[in-house]
N, C-alpha and C positions, 0 to 999 in steps of 0.2 A: 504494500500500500504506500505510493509515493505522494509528496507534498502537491500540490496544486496551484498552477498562478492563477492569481484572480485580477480581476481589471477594475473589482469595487473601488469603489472611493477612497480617499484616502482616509484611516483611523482617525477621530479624537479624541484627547486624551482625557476631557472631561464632557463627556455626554449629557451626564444627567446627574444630580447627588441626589442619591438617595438613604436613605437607612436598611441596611441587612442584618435585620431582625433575627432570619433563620437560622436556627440550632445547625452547629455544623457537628460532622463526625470525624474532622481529621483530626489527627494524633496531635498532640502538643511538640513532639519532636520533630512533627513534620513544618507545623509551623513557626517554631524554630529557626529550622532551616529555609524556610521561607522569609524568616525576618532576616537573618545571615544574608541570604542572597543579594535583597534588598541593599541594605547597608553598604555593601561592596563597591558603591558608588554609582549604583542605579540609579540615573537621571530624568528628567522628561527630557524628550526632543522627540519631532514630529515624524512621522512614518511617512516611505517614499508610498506612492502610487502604483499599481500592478507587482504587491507585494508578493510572499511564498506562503500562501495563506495554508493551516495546521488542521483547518476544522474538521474533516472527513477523519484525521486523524483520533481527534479526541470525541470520539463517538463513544469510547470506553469501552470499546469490540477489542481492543489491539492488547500485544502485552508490553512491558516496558521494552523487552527489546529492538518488536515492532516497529515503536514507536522512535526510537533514538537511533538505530541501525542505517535508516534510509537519511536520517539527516548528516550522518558521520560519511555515509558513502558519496552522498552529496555534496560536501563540503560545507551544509549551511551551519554546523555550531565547529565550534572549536573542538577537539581530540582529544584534547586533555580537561579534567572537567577544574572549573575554576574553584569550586569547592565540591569537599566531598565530608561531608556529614558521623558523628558519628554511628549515626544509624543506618551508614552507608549509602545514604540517597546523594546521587552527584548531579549536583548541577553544572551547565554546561552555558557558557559564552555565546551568542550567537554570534557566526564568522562576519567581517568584515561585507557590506554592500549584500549580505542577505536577504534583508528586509523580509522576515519570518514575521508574520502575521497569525493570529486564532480571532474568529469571531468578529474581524474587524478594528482590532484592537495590536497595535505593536508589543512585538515576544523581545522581552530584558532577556528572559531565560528560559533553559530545557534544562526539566529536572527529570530522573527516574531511578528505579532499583530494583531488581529481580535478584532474589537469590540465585547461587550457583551459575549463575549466570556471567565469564571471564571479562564482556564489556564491561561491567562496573563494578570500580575500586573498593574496598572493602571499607568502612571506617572505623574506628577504634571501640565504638560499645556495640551493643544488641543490634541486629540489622531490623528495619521494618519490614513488618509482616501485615496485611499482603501485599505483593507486588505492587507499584504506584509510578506512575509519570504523569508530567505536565508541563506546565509554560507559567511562567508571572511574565502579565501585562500592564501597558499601564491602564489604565480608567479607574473609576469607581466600582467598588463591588456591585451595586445595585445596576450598575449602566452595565457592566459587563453580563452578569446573570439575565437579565432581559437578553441580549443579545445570545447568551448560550441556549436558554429555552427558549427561542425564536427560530432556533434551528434546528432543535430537537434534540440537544446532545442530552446525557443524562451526567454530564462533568458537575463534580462538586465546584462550587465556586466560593472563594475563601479574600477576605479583605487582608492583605500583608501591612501595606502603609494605607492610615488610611484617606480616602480620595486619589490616590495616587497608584498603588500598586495593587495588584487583586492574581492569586493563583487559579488557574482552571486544572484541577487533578484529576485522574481516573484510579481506584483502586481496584484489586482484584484480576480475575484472568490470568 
């Protein structure tokens, strides 16, 4: 299952504020390392046009491998991942002139982890369980999840910074 260009509009990075109220069920270590990610020096700056849009991806059918395989073969994240978690989930740089897109929204980051799995680096405590990948964007949580369920994914949608950055995860598979 490879990436897709799209010719949509171009992303912004605040659509709409809203409040997400909804009870979430990711891990505290996951967001964690979602706040880590963040912090790295994740900025706003605007997303080009006829981006590498993700969304077919995060349908939450795929596994992490899936998921991070076509983009390492493609060149669109970096190889090495820029952090790697103690719970062993690694997040990954998107390459240089990529312009990786989900939902409409420009991708800071590709995260994932599968056990047993040699693509990704092990980290020093307990790995997560079960399997997880995804992307932090920017927008608002609430502007981002509109847009996930507008397209029918069934991605957890999680606020990192807030108004600012928002992850879309798949667990399981």
């Amino acid at each position: 299952m490879g990436s897709q260009r799209s010719a949509a509009a171009c992303p912004r990075a605040f659509l709409a504020i809203q409040q997400n109220d909804r009870a979430t069920t990711m891990k505290p270590s996951v967001l964690r390392m979602l706040t880590a990610v963040a912090s790295l020096g994740v900025g706003l700056s605007s997303a080009a046009c006829n981006a590498y849009a993700l969304d077919a991806q995060l349908d939450c059918q795929s596994s992490p491998h899936d998921f991070i395989a076509p983009l390492l073969d493609e060149q669109s994240i970096d190889p090495k991942p820029m952090r790697i978690e103690a719970n062993s989930v690694n997040a990954f740089r998107p390459s240089r002139g990529s312009n990786l897109t989900a939902f409409g929204f420009h991708v800071y980051a590709v995260f994932g982890y599968e056990q047993n799995d040699p693509m990704f680096k092990q980290g020093s405590g307990q790995a997560v369980t079960p399997p997880t990948y995804g992307v932090v964007v920017t927008g608002s949580a609430g502007s981002v999840e509109a847009s996930v369920r507008r397209a029918g994914s069934d991605a957890d949608v999680h606020e990192v910074i807030p108004l600012i950055l928002t992850a879309i995860f798949c667990n399981g598979h």
